[in-house]
C-alpha positions as CSV (number, residue, x, y, z in Angstrom):
1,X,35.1,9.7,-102.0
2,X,35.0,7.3,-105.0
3,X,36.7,4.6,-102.9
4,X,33.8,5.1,-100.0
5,X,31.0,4.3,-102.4
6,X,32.6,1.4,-103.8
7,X,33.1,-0.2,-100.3
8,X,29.2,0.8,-99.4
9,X,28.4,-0.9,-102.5
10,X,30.5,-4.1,-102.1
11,X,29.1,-4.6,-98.7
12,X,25.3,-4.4,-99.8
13,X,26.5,-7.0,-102.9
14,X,27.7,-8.9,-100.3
15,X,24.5,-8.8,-97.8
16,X,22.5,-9.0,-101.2
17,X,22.7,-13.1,-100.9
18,X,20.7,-15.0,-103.4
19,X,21.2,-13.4,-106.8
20,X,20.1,-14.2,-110.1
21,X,22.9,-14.8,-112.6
22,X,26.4,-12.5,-111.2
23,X,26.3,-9.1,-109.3
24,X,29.6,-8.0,-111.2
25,X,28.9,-8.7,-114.7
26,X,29.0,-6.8,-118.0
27,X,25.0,-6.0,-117.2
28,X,25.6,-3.7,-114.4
29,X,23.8,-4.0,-111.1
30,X,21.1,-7.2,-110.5
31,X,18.3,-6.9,-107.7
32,X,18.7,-9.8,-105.8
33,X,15.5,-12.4,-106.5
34,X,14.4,-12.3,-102.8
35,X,13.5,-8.7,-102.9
36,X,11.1,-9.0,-106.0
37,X,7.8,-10.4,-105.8
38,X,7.0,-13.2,-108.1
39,X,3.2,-14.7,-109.3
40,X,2.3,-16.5,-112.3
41,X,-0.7,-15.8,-114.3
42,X,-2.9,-17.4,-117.2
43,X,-1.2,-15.7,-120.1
44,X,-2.3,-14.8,-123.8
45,X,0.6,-15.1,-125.6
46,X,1.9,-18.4,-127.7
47,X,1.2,-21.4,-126.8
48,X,-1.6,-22.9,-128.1
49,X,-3.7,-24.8,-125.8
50,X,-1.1,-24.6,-123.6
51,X,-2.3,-20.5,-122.7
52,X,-5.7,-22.0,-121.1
53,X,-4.1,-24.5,-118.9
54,X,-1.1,-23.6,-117.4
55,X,-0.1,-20.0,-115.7
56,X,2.8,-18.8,-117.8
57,X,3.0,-15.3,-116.9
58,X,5.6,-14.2,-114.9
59,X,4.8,-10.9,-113.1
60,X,7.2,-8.8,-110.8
61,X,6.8,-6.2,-107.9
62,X,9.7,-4.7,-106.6
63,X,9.5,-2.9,-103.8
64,X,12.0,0.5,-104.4
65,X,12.2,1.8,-101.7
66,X,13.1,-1.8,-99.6
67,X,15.9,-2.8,-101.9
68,X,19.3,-3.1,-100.3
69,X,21.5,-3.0,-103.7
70,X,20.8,0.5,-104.6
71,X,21.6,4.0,-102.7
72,X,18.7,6.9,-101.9
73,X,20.3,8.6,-104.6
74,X,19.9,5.8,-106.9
75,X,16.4,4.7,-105.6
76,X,15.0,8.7,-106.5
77,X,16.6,8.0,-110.0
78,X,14.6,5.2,-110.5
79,X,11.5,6.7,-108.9
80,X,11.6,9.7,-111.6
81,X,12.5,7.3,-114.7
82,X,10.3,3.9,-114.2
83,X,6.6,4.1,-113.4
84,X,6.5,3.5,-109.7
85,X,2.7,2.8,-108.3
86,X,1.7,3.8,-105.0
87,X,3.1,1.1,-102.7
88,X,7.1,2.0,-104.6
89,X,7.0,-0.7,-106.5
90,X,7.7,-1.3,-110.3
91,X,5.2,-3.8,-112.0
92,X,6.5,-5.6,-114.8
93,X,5.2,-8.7,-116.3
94,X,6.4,-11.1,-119.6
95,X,4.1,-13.0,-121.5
96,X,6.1,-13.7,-124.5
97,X,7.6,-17.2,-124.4
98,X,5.9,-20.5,-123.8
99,X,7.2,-21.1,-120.5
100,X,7.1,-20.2,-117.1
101,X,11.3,-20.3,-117.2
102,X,11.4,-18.4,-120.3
103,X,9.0,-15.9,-119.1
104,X,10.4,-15.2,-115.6
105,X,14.3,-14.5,-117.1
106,X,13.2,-12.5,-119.8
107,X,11.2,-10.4,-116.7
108,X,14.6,-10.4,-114.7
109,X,16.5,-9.1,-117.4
110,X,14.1,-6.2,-118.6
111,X,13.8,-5.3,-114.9
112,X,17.3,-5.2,-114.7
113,X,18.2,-3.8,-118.0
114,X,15.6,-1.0,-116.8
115,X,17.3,0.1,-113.8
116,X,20.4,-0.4,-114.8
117,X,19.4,2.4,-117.5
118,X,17.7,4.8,-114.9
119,X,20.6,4.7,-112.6
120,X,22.5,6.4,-115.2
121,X,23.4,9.7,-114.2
122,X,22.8,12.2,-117.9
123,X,26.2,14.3,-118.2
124,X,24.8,18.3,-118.7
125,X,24.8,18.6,-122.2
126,X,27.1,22.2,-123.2
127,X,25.8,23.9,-125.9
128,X,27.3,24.8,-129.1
129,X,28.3,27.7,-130.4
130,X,28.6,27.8,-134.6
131,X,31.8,28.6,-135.9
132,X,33.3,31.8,-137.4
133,X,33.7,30.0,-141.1
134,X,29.6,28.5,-140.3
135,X,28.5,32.1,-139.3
136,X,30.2,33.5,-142.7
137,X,28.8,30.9,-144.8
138,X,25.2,31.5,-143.8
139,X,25.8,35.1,-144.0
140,X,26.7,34.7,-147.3
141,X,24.4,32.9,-148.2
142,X,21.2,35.0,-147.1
143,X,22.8,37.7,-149.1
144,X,22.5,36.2,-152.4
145,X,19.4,35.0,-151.6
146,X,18.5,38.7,-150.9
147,X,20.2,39.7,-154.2
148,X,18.4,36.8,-156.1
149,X,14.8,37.9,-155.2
150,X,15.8,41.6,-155.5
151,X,16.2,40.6,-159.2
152,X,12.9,39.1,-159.8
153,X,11.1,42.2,-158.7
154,X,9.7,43.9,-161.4
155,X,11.6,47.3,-163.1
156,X,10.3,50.6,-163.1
157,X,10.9,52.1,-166.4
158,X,10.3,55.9,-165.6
């Protein structure tokens, strides 16, 4: 079964094409630039003067539901974890660096870094049970707590 998905996944990797940076790094899985959407805009961060003249902006649509890298199982993943509008696409856009460059691979590896993260299937978490010696302890401890504020009661003296 393991062996199937691997060689579904190698072929889409392969029909990906143009990629930014390697499909089979440490990062995990890259969406290959042709299948994102790219525009500049006039940005507010740094830059000095720089900011009113030039558009250094990058903003990204990526279309989910189009992309070729990922399986259905995989695309719902990202659906439920990533704010998807209502054309399925994720809108992300970098502002912080000076330069268009800057700003456009800092947006490719959020965006990747993102999915990457909500591909991740969570293991079921099994829940704990306290141990015999834990259980004791408490126990013992709520009853000298009982005893203590028995004590500071006052006495009846009859």
């Amino acid at each position: 079964m393991k062996s199937n998905i691997n060689q579904e996944y190698m072929r889409r990797m392969i029909d990906a094409g143009n990629m930014m940076g390697s499909e089979l790094n440490s990062r995990g899985r890259q969406i290959p630039e042709r299948e994102i959407k790219i525009t500049f805009a006039a940005s507010g961060g740094p830059g000095g003067q720089n900011v009113n003249k030039l558009e250094t902006k990058a903003v990204f649509r990526w279309k989910v539901k189009d992309s070729t890298v990922f399986t259905d199982e995989e695309k719902d993943r990202i659906r439920e974890k990533l704010a998807v509008n209502k054309e399925d696409e994720v809108k992300l856009d970098c502002s912080e660096h000076r330069t268009q460059l800057a700003n456009k691979k800092a947006c490719f590896e959020r965006l990747h870094a993102m999915v990457n993260e909500a591909i991740v299937v969570q293991e079921e978490r099994i829940d704990t049970k306290k141990s015999k010696g834990v259980r004791a302890r408490e126990l013992d401890s709520k009853t000298k707590d009982k005893r203590q504020k028995q004590l500071r009661r006052r006495v009846d003296s009859d």
